[in-house]
PDB file of N, H, CA, C and O in Angstrom:
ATOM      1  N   UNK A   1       0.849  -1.189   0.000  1.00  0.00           N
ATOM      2  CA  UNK A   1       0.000   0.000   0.000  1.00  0.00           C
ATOM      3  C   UNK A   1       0.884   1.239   0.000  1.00  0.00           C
ATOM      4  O   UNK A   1       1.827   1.534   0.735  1.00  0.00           O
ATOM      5  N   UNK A   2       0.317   1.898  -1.041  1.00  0.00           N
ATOM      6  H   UNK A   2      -0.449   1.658  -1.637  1.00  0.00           H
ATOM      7  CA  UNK A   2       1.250   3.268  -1.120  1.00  0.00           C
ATOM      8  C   UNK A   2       1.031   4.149   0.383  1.00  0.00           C
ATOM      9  O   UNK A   2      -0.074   4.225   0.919  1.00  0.00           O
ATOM     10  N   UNK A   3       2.359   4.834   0.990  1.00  0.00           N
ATOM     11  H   UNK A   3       3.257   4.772   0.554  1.00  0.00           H
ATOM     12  CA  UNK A   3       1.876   5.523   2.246  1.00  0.00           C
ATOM     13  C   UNK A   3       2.037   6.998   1.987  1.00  0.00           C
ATOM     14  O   UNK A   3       2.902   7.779   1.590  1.00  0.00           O
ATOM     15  N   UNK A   4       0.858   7.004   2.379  1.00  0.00           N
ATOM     16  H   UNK A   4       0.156   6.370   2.702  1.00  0.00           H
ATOM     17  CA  UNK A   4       0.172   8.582   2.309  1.00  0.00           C
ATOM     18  C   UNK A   4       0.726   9.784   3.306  1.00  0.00           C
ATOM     19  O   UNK A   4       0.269  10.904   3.532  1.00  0.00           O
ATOM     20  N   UNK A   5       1.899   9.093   3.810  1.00  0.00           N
ATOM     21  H   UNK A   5       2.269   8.182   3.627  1.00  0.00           H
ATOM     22  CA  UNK A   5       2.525   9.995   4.396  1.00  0.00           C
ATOM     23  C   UNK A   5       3.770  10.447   3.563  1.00  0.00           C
ATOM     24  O   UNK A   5       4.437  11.364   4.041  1.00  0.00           O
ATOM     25  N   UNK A   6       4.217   9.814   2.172  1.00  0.00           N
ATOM     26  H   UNK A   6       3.675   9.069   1.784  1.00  0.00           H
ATOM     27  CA  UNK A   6       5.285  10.124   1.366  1.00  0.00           C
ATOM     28  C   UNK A   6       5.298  11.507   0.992  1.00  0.00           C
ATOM     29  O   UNK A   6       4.341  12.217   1.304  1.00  0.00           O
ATOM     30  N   UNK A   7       6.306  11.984   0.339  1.00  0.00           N
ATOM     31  H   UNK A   7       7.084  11.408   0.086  1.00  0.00           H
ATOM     32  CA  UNK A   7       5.979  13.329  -0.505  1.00  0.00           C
ATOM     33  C   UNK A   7       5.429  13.172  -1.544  1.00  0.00           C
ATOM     34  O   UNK A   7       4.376  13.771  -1.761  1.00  0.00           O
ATOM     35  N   UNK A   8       6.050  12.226  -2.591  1.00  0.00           N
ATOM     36  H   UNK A   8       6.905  11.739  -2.415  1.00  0.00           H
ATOM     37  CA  UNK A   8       5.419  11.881  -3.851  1.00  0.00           C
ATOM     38  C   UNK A   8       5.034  10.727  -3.750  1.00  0.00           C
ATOM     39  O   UNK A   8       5.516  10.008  -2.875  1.00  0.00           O
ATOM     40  N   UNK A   9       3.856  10.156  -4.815  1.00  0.00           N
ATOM     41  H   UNK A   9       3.465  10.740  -5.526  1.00  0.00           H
ATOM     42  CA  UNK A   9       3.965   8.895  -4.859  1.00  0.00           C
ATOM     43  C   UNK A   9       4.510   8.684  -6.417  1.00  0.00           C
ATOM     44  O   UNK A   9       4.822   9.728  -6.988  1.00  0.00           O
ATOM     45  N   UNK A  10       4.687   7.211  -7.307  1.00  0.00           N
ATOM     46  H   UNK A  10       4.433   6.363  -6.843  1.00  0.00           H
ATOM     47  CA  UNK A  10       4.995   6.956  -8.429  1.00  0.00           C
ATOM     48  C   UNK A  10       3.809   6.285  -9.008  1.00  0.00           C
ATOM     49  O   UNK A  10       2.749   6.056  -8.424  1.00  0.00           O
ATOM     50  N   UNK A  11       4.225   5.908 -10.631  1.00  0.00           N
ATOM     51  H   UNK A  11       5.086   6.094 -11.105  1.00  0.00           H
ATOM     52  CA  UNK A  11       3.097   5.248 -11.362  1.00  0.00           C
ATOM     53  C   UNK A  11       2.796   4.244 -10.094  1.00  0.00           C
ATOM     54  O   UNK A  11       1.893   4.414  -9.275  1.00  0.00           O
ATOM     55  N   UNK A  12       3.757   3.148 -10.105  1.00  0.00           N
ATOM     56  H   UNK A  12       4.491   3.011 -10.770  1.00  0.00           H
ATOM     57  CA  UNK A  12       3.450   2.134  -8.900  1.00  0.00           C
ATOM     58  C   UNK A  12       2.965   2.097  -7.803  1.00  0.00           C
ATOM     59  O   UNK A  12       2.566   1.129  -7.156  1.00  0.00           O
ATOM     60  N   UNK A  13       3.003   3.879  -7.406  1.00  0.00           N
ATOM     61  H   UNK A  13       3.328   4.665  -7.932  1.00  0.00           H
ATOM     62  CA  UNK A  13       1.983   3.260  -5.818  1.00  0.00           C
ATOM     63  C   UNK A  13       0.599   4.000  -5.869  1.00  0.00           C
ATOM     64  O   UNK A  13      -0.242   3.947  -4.971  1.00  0.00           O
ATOM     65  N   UNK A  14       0.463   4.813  -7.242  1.00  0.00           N
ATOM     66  H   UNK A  14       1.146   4.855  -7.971  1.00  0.00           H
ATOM     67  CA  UNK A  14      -1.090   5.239  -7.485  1.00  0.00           C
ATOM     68  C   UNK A  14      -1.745   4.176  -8.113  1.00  0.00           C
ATOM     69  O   UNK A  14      -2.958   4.223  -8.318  1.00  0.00           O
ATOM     70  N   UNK A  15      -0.882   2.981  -8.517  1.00  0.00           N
ATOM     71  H   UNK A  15       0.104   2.943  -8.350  1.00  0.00           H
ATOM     72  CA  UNK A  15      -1.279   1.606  -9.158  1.00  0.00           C
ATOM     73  C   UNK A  15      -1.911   0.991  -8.412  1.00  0.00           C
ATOM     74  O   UNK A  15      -3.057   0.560  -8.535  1.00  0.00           O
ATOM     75  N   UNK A  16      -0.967   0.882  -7.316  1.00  0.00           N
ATOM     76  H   UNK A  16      -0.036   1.232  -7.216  1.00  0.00           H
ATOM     77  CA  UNK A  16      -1.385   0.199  -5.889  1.00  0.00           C
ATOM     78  C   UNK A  16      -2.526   0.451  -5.399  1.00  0.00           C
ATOM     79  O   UNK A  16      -3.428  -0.351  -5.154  1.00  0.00           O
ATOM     80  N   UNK A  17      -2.500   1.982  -5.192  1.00  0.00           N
ATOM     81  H   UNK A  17      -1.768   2.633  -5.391  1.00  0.00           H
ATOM     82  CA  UNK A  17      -3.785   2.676  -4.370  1.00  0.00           C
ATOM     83  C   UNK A  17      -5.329   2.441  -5.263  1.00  0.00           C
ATOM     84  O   UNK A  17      -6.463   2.370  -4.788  1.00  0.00           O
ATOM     85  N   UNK A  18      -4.997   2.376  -6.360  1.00  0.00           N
ATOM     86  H   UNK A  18      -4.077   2.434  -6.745  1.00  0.00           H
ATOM     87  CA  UNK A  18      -6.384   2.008  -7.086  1.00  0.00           C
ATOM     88  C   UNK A  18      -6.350   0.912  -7.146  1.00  0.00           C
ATOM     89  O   UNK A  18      -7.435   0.427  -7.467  1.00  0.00           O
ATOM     90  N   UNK A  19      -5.409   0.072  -6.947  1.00  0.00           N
ATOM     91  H   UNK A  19      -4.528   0.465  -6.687  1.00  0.00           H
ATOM     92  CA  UNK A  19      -6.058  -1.588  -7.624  1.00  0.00           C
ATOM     93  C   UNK A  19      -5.809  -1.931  -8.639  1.00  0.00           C
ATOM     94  O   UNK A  19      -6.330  -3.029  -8.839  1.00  0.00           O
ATOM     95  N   UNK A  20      -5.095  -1.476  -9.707  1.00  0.00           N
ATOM     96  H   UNK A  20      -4.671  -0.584  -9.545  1.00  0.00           H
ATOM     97  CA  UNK A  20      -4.610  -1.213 -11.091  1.00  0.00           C
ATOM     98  C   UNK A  20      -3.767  -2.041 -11.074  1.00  0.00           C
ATOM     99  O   UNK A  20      -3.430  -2.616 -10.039  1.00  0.00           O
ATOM    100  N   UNK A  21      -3.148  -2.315 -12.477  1.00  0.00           N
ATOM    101  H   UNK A  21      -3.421  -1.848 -13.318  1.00  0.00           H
ATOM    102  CA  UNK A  21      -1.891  -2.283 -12.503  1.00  0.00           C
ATOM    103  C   UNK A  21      -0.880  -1.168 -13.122  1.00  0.00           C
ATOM    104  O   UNK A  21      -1.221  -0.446 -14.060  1.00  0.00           O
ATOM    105  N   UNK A  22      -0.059  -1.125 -12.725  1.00  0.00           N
ATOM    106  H   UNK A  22       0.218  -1.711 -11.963  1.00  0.00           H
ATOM    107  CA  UNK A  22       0.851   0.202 -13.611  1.00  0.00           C
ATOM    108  C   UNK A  22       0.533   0.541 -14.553  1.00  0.00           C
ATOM    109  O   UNK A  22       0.302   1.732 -14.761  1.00  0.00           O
ATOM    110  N   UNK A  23       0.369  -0.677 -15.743  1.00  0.00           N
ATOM    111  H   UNK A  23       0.557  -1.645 -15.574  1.00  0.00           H
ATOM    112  CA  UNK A  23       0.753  -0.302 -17.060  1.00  0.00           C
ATOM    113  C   UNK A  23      -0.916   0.185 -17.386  1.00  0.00           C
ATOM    114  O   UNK A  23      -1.005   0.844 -18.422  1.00  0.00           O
ATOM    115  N   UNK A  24      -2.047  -0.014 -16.754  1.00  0.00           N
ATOM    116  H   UNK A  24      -1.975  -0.549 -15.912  1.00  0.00           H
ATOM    117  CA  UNK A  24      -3.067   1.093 -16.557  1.00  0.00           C
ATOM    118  C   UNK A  24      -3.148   2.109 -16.198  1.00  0.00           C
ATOM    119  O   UNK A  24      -4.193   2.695 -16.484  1.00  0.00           O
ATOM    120  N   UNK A  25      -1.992   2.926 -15.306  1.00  0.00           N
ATOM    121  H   UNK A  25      -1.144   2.450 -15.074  1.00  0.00           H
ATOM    122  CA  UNK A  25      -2.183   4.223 -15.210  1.00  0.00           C
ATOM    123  C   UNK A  25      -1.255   4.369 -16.087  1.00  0.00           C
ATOM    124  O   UNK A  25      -1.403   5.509 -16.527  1.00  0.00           O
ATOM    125  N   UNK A  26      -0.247   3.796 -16.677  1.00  0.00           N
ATOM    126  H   UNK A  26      -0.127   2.870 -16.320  1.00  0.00           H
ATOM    127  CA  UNK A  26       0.377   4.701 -17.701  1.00  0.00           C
ATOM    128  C   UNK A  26      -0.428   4.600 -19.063  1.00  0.00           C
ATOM    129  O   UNK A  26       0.024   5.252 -20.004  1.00  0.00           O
ATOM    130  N   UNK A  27      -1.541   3.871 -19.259  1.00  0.00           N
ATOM    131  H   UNK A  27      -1.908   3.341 -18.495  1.00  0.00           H
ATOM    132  CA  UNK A  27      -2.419   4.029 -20.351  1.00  0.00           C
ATOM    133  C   UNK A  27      -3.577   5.310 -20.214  1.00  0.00           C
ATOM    134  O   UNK A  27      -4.200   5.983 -21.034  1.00  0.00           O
ATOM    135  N   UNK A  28      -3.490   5.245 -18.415  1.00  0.00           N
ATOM    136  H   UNK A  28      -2.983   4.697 -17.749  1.00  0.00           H
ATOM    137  CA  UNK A  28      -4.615   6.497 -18.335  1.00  0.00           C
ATOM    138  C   UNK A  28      -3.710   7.762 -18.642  1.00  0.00           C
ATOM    139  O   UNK A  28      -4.265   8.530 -19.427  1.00  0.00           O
ATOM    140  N   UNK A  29      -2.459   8.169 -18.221  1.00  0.00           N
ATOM    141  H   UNK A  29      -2.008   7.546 -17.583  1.00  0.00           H
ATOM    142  CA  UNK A  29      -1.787   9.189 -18.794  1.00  0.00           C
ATOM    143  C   UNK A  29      -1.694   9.388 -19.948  1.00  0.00           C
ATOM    144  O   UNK A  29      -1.583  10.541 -20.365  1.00  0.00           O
ATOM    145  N   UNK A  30      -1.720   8.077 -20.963  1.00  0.00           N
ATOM    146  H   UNK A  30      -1.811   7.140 -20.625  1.00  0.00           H
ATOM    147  CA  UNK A  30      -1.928   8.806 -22.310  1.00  0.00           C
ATOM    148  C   UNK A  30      -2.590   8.935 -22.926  1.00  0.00           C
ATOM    149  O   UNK A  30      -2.182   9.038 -24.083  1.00  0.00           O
ATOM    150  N   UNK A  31      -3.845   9.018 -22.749  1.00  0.00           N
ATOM    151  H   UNK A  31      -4.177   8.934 -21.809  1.00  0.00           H
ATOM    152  CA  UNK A  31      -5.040   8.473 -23.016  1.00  0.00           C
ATOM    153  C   UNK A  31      -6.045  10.658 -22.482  1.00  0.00           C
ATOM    154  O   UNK A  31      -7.220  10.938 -22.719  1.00  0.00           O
ATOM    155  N   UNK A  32      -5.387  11.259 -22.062  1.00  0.00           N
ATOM    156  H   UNK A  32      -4.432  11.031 -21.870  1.00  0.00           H
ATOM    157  CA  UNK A  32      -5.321  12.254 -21.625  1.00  0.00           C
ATOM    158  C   UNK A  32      -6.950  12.294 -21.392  1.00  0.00           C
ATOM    159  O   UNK A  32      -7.497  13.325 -21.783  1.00  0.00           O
ATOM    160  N   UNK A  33      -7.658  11.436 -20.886  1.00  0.00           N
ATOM    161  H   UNK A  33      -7.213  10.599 -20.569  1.00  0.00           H
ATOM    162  CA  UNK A  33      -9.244  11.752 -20.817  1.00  0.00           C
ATOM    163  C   UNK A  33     -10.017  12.328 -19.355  1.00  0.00           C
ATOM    164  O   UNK A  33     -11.201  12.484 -19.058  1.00  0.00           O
ATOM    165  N   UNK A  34      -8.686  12.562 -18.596  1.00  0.00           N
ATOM    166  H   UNK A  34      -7.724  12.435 -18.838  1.00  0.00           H
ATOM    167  CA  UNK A  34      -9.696  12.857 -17.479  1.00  0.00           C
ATOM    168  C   UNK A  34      -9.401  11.606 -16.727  1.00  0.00           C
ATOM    169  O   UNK A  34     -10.360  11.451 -15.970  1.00  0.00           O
ATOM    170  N   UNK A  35      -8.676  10.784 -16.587  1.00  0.00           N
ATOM    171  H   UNK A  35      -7.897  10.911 -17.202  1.00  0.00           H
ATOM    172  CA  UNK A  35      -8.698   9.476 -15.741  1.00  0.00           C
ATOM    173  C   UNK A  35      -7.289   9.467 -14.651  1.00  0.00           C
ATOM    174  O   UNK A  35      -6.987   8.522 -13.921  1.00  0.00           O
ATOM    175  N   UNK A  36      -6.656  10.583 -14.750  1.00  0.00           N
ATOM    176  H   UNK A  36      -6.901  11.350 -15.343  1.00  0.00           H
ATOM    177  CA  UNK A  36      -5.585  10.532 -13.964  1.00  0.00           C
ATOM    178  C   UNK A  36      -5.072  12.416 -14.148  1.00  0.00           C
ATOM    179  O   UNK A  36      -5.084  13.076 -15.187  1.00  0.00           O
ATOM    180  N   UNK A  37      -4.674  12.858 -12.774  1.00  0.00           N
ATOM    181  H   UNK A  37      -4.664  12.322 -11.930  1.00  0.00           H
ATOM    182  CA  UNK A  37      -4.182  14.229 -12.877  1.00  0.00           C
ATOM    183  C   UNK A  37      -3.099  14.486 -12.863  1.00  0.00           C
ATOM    184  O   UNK A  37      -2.318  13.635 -12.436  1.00  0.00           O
ATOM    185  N   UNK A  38      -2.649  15.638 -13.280  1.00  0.00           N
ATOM    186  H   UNK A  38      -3.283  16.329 -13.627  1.00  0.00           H
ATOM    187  CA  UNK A  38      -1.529  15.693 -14.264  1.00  0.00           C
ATOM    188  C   UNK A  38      -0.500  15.872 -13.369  1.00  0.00           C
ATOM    189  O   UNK A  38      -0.621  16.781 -12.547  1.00  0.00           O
ATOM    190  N   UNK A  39       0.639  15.083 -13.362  1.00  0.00           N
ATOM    191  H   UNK A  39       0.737  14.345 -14.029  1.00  0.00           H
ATOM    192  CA  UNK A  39       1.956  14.836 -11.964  1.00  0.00           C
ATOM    193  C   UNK A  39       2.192  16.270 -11.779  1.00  0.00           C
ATOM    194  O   UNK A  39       2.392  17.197 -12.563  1.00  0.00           O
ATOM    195  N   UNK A  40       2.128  16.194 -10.793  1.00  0.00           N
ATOM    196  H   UNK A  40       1.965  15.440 -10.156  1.00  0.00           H
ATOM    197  CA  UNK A  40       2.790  17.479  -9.572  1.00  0.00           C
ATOM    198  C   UNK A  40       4.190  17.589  -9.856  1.00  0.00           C
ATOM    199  O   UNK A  40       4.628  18.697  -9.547  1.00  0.00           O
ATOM    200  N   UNK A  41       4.976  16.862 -10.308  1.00  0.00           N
ATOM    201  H   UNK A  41       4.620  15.962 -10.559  1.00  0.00           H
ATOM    202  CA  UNK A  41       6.514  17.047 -10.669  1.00  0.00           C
ATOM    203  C   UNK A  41       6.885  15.975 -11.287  1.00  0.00           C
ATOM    204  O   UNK A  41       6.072  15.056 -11.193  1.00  0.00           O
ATOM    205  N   UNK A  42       7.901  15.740 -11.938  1.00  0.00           N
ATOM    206  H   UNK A  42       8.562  16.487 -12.015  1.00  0.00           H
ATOM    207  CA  UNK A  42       8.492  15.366 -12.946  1.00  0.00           C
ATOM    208  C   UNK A  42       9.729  15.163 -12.733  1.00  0.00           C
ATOM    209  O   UNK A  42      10.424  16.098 -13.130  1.00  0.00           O
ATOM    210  N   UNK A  43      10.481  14.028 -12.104  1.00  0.00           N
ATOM    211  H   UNK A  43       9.916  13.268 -11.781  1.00  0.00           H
ATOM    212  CA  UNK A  43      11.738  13.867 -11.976  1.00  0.00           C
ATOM    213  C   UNK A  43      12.592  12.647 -13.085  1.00  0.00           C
ATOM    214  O   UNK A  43      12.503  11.419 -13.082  1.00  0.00           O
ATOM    215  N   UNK A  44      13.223  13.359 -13.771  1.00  0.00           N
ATOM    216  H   UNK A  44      13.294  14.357 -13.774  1.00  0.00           H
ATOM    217  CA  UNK A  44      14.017  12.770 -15.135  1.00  0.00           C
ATOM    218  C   UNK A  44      12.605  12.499 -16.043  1.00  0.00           C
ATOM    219  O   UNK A  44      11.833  13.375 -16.431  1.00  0.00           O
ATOM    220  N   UNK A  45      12.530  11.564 -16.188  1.00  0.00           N
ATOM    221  H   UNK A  45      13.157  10.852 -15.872  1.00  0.00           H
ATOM    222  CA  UNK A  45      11.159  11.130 -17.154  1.00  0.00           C
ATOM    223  C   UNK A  45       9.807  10.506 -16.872  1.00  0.00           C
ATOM    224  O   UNK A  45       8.829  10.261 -17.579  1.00  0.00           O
ATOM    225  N   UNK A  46      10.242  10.247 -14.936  1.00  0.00           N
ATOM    226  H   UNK A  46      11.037  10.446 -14.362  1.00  0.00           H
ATOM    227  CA  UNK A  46       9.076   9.677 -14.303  1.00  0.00           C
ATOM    228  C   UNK A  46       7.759  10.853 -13.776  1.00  0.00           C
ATOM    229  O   UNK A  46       8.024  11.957 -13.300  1.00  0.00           O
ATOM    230  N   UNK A  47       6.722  10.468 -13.931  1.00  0.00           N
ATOM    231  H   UNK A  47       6.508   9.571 -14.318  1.00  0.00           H
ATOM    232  CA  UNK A  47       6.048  11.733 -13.293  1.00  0.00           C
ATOM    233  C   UNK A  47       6.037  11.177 -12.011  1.00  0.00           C
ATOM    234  O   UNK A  47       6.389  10.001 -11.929  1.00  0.00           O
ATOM    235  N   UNK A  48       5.596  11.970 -10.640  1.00  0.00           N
ATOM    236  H   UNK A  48       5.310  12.926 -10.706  1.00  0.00           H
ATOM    237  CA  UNK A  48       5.113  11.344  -9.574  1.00  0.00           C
ATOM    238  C   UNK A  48       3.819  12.486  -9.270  1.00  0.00           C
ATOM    239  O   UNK A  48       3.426  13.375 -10.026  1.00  0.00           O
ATOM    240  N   UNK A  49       3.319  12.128  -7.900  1.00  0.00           N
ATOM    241  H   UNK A  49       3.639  11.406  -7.287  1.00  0.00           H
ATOM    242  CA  UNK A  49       2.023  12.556  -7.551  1.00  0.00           C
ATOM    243  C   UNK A  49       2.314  12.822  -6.228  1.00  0.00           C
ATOM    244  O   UNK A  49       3.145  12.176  -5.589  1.00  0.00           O
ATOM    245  N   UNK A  50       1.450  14.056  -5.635  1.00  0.00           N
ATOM    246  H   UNK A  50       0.775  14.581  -6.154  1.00  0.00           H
ATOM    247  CA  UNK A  50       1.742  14.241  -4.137  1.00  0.00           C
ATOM    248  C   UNK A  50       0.340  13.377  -3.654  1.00  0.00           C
ATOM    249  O   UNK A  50      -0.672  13.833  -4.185  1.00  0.00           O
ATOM    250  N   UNK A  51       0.140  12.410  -2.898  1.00  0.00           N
ATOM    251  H   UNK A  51       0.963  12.039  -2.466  1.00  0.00           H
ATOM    252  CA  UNK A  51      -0.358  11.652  -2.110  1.00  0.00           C
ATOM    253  C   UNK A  51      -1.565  12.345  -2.363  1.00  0.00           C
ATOM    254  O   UNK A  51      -2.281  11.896  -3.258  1.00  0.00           O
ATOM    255  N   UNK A  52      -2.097  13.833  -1.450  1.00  0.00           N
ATOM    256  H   UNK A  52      -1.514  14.197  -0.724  1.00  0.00           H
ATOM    257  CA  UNK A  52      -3.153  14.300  -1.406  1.00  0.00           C
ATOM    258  C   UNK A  52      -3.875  14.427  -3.049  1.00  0.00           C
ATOM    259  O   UNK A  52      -5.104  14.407  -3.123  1.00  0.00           O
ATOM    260  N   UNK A  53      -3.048  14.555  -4.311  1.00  0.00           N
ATOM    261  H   UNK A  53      -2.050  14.571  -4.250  1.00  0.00           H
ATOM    262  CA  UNK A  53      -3.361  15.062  -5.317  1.00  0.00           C
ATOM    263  C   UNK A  53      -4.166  13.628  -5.903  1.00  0.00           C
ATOM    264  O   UNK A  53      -5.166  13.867  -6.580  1.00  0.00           O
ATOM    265  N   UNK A  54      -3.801  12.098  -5.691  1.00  0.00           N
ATOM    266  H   UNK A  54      -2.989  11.904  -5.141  1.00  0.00           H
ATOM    267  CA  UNK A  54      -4.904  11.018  -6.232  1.00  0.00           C
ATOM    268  C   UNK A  54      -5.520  11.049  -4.560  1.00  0.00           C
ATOM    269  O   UNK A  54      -6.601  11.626  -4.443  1.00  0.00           O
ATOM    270  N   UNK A  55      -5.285  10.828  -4.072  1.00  0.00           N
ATOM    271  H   UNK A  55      -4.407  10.358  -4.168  1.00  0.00           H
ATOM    272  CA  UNK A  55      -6.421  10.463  -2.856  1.00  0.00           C
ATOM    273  C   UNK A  55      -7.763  11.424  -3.141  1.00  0.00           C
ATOM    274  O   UNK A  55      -8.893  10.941  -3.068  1.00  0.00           O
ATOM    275  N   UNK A  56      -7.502  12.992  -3.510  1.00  0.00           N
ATOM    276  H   UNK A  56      -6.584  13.384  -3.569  1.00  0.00           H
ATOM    277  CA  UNK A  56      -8.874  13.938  -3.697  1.00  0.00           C
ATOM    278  C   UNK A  56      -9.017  14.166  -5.203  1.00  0.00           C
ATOM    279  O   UNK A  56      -9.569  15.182  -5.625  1.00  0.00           O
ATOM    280  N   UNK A  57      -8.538  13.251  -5.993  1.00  0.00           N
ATOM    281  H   UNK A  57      -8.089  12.425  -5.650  1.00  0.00           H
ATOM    282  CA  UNK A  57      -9.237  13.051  -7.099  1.00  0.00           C
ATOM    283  C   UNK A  57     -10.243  12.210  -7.319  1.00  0.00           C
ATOM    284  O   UNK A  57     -10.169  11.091  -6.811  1.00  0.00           O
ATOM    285  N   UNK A  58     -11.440  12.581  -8.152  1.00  0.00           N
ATOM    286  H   UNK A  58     -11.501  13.490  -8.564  1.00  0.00           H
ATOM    287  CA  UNK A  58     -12.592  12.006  -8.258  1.00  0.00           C
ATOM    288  C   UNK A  58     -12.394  11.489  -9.659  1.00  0.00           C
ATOM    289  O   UNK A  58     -12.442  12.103 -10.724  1.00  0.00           O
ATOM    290  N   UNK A  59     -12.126  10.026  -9.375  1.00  0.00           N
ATOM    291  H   UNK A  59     -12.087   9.527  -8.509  1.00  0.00           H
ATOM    292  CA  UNK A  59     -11.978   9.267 -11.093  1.00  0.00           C
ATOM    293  C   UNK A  59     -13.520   9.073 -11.659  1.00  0.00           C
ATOM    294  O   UNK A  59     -14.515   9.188 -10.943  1.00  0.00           O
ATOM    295  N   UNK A  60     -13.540   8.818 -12.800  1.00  0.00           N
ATOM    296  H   UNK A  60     -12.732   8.725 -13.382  1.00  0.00           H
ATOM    297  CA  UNK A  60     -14.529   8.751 -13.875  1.00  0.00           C
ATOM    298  C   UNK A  60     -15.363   7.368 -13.002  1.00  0.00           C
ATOM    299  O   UNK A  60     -14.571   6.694 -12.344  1.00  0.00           O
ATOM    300  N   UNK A  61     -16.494   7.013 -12.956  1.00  0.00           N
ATOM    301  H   UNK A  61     -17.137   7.561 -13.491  1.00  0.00           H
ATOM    302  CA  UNK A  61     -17.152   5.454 -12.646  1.00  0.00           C
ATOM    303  C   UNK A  61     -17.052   5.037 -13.780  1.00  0.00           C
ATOM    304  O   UNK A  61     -17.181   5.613 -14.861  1.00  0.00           O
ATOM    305  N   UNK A  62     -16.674   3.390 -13.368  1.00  0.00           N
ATOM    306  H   UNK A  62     -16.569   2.922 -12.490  1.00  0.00           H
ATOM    307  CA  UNK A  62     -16.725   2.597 -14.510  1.00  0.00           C
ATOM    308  C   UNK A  62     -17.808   2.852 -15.306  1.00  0.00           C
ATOM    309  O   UNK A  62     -18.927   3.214 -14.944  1.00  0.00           O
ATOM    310  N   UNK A  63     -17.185   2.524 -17.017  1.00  0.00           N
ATOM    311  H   UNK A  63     -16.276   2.230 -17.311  1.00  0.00           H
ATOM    312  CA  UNK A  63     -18.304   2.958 -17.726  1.00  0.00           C
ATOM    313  C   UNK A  63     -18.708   4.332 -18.229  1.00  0.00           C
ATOM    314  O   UNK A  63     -19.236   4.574 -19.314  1.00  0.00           O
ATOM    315  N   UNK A  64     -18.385   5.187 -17.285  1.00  0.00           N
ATOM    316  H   UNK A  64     -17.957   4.990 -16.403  1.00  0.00           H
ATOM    317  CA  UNK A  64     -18.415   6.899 -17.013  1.00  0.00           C
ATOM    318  C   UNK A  64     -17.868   6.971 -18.957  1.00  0.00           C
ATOM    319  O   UNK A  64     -17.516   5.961 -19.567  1.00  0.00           O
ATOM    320  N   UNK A  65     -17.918   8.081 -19.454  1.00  0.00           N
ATOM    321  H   UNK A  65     -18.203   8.901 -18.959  1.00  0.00           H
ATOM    322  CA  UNK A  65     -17.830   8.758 -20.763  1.00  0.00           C
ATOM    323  C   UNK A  65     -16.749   9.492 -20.533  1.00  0.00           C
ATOM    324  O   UNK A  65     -16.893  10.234 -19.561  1.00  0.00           O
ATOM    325  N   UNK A  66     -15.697   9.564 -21.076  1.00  0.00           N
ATOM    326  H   UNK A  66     -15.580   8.961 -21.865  1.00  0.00           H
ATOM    327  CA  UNK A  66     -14.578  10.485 -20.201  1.00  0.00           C
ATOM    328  C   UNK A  66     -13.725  11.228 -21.892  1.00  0.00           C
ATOM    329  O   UNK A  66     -12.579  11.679 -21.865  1.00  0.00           O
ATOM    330  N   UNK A  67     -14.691  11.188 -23.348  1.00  0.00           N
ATOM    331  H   UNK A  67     -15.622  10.822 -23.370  1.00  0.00           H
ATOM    332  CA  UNK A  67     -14.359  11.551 -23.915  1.00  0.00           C
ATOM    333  C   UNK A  67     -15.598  13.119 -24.770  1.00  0.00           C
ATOM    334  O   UNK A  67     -15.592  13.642 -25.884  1.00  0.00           O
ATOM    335  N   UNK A  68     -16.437  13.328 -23.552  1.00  0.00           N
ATOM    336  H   UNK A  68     -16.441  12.903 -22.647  1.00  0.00           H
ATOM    337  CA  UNK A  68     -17.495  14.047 -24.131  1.00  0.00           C
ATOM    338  C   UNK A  68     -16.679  15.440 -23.277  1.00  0.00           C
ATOM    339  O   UNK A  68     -17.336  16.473 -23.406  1.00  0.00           O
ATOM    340  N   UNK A  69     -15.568  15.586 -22.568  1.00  0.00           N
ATOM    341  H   UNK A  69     -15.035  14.747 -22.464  1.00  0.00           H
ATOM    342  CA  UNK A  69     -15.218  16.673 -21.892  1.00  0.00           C
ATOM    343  C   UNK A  69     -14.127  17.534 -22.622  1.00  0.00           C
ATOM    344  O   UNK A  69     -13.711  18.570 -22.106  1.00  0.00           O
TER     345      UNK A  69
END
């Protein structure tokens, strides 16, 4: 379990935190529909995420339309 006390997290522990696997959030990053928010920083070529930034994101519900926005 990714800990929410980190500074950043990576693809792998917002993977974790949803239940995913990686190579699904790196399909939701390119896929630019609204299914993942855009990394808080950028170290070499990895993005990461500050903990609070997926925990208070509201993802699409399965099924949800995430190309009418």
């Amino acid at each position: 379990m990714a800990d929410p006390n980190a500074d950043y997290w990576t693809i792998g522990d917002v993977a974790g935190y949803w239940g995913v696997t990686p190579q699904t959030i790196r399909t939701y990053r390119s896929r630019r529909r609204g299914e993942l928010p855009e990394p808080d920083a950028v170290f070499g070529r990895s993005p990461v995420w500050k903990p609070a930034t997926i925990i208070n994101f509201q993802r699409p519900g399965q099924g949800a339309r995430t190309d009418l926005g």
